[in-house]
KOLLOPA-965518 format. One record per residue: x, y, z of N, C-alpha, C in turn; residue in three letters. Coordinates in steps of 0.02 Angstrom, whole numbers, plus 50000, padded with zeros to 5 digits. Layout:
<nodes>
XYZXYZXYZALA/...
</nodes>
This chain:
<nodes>
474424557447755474144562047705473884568247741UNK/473924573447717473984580047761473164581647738UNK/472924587047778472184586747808471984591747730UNK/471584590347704471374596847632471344602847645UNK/471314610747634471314616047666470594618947683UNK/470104615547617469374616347640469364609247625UNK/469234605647679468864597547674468034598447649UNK/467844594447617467144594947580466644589347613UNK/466044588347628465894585647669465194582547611UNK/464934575447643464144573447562463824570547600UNK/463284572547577462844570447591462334564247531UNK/462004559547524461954556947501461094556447490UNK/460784556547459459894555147435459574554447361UNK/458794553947377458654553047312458534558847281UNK/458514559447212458574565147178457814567147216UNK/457344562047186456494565147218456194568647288UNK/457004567547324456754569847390457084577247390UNK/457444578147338457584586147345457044593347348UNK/456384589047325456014597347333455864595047429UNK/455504590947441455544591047522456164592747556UNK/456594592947538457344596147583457214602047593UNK/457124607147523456994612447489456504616347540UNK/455654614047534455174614247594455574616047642UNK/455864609447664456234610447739456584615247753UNK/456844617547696457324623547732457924620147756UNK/458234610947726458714609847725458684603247747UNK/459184599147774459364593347789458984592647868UNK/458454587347888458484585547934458774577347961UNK/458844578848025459274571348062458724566448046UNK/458874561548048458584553848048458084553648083UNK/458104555248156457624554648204457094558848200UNK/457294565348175456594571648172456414568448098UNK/456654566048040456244561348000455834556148014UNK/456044552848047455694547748093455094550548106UNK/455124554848148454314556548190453954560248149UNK/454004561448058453774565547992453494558347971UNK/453744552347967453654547747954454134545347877UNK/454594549647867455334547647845455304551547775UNK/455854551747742455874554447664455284551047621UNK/455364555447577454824551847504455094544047492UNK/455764546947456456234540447460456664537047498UNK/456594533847541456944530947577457584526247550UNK/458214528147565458694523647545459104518847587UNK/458924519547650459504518247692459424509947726UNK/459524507647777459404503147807459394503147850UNK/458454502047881458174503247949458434500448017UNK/458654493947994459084492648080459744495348091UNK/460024499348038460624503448050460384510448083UNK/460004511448068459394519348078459264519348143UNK/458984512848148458804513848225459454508648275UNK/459864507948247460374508448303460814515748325UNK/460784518648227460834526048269460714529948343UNK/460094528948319459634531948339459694531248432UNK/460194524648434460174523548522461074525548523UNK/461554525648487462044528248495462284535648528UNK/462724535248551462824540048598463414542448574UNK/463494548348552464014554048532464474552148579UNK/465094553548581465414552048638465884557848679UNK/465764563348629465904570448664465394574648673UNK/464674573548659464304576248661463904569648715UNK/463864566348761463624561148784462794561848787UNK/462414568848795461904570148804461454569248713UNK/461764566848672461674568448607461764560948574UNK/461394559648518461354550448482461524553048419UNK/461854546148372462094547148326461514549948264UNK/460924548048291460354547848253459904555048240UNK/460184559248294459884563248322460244571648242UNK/460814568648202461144571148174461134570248106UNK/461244575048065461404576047975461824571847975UNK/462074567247962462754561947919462734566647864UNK/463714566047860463924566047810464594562547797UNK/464684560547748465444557547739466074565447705UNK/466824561547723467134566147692467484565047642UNK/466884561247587467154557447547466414556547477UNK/466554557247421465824554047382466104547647363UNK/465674545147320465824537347319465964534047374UNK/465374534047426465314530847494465424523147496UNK/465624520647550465314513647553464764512447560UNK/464264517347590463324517447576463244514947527UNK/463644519147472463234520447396463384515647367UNK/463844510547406464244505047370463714499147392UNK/463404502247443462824495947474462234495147403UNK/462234502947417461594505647344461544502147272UNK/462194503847279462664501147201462424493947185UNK/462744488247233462694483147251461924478447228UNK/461324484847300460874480147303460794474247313UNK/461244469147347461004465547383461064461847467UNK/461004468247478460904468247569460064467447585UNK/460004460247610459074460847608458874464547642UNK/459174469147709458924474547723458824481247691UNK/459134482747650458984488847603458404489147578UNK/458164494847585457484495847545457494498847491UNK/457884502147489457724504547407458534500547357UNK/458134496547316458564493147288458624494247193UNK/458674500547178458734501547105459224504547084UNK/459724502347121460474507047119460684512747103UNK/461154518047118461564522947117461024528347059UNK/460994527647007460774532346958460354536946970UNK/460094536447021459624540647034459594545747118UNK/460454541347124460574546247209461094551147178UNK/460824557847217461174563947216461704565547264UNK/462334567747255462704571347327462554579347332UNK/462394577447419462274586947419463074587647446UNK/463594592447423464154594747450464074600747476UNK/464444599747555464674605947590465244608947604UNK/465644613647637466274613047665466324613847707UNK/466684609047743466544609447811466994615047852UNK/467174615947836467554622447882466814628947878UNK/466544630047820466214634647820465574630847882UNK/465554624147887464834623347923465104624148003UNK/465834624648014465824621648060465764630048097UNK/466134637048044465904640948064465294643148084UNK/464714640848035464134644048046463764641348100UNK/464034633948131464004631548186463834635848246UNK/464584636748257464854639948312464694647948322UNK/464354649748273464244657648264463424656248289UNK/463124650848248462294650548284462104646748335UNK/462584643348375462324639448436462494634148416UNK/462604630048367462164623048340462884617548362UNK/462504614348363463134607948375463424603248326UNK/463924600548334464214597048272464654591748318UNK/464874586848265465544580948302465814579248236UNK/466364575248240466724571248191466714565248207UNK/466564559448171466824552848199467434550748162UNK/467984548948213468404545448159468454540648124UNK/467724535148147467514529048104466704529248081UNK/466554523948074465784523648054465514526548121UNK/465144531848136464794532148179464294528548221UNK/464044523148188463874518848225463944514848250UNK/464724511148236465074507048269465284511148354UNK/465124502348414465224506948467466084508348498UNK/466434505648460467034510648451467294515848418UNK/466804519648414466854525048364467334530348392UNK/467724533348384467984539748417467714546548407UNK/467474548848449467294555648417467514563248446UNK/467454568248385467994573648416467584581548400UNK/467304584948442466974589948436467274598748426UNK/467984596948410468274603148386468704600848308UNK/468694607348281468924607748210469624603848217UNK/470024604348278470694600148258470514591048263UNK/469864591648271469834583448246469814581548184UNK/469784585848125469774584348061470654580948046UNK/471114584048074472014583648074471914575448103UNK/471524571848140471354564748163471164559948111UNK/470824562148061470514560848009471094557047956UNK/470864548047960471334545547904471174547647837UNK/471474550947816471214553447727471614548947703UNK/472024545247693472234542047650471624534947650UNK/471254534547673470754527447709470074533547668UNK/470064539447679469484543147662469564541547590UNK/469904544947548469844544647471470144539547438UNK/470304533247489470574527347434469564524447392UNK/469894520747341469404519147326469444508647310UNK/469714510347346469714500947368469514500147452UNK/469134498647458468944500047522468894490347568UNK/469094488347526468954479347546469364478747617UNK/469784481447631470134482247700469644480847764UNK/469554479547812469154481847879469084488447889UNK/469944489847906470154495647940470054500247887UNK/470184500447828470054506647777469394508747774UNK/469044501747770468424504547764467914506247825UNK/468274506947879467944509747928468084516247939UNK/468684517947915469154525447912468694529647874UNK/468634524647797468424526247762467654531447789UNK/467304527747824466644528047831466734535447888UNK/467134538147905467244545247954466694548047929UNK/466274552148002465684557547973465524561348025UNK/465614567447965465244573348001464654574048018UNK/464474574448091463614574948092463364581948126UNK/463064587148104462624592048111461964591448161UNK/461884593148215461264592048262460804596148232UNK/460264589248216459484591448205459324595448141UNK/459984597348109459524599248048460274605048039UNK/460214604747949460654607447922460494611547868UNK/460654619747874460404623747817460474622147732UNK/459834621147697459924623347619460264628947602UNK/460364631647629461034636747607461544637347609UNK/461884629547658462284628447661462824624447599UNK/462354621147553462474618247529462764620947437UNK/463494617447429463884622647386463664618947299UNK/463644610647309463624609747266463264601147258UNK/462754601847200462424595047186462714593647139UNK/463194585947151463364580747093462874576247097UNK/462894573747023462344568546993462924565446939UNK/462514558146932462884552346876462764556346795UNK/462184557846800461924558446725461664564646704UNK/461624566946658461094572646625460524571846646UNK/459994567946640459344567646648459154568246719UNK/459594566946776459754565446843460014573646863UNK/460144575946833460414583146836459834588446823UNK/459544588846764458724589646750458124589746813UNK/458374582446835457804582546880458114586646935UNK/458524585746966458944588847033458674596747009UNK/458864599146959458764607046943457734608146950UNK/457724603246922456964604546938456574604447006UNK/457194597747061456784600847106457054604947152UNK/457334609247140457674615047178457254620847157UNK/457114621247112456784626747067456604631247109UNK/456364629047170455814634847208456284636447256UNK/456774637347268457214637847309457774644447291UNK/457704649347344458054654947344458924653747311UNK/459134650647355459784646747366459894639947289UNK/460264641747254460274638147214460914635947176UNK/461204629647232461814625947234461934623047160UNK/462614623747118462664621647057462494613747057UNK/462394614647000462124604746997462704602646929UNK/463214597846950463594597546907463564589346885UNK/463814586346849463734577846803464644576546840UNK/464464571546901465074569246944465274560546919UNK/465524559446854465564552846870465964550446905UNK/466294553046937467044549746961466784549847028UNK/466054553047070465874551647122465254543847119UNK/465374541747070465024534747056465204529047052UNK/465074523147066465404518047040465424516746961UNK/465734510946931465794509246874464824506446848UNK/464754506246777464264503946769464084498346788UNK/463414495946777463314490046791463644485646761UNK/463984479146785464124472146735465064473746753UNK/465354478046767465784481146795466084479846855UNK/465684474846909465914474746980466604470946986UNK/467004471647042467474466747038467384464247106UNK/
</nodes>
């Protein structure tokens, strides 16, 4: 499957943590959350976080996986499928999907504004935290990139769903201005997202994505 011409890149959170992004002046890495003492809402799962956190880029060797913005090149994550789920006893936030937002970027535009301000970036071609991860620090690593494994949406495979799991990661922090567009499940979820952007110069459309969601509840297969 041939590479998209602007690949789109997501980010994944809770709607409530969008005015602190906002504050921030944008996306920070895991680890400079860490030493803030973490999001409002926390969604993720802490022994995955902190294995990040000791992972080692592998074209950037001086640099950890943790140390970086995640993003997938894909919505409807296998994360969100953890989210979805709810029942991984490590997860902490366990009230499923309805209330997580995607921030979308494009990555060609980040990878410019990258390389124009200093900042660093990688691709992984699998889950980044797996320690066979491959990783590729120029734009022709996206052409590496299984997209047919990225946008399937059966992911029960090993191998798909490790393909699946490819991510772009941004060092230390990623501009709110970068960001083109907020999908949400619902209206009321959309409401809030607009509300908490409000104070924010930069003001990314907020559009109702169901097809970046899973099926309702009672629905699983």
């Amino acid at each position: 499957m041939t590479v998209p011409e602007r690949p789109k890149i997501y980010h994944i959170t809770h709607v409530e943590n969008l005015p602190g992004i906002v504050s921030d002046g944008g996306l920070l890495s895991d680890a400079r959350m860490a030493d803030r003492g973490g999001p409002q809402v926390p969604i993720g799962l802490p022994h995955i976080k902190q294995s990040r956190r000791m992972r080692r880029v592998k074209c950037r060797p001086a640099d950890r996986v943790g140390d970086h913005v995640p993003f997938n090149f894909c919505p409807r994550s296998v994360m969100l499928s953890v989210i979805w789920y709810a029942n991984n006893p490590d997860l902490v936030y366990k009230l499923g999907q309805s209330m997580i937002v995607h921030l979308e970027a494009d990555a060609r535009t980040v990878i410019e504004w990258a390389e124009g301000s200093g900042g660093r970036w990688a691709i992984s071609l699998q889950n980044a935290r797996a320690g066979y991860s491959e990783f590729r620090c120029t734009a022709s690593g996206l052409c590496e990139l299984d997209w047919s494994a990225i946008r399937s949406t059966d992911f029960r495979q090993a191998e798909v769903k490790e393909r699946k799991q490819a991510e772009f990661l941004v060092h230390h922090e990623f501009p709110w201005e970068l960001v083109e567009r907020i999908g949400v499940r619902t209206s009321a979820v959309r409401d809030r997202a607009a509300d908490g952007i409000a104070s924010a110069s930069h003001q990314p459309r907020v559009s109702i994505q169901p097809g970046w969601y899973f099926p309702e509840e009672g629905t699983r297969r």
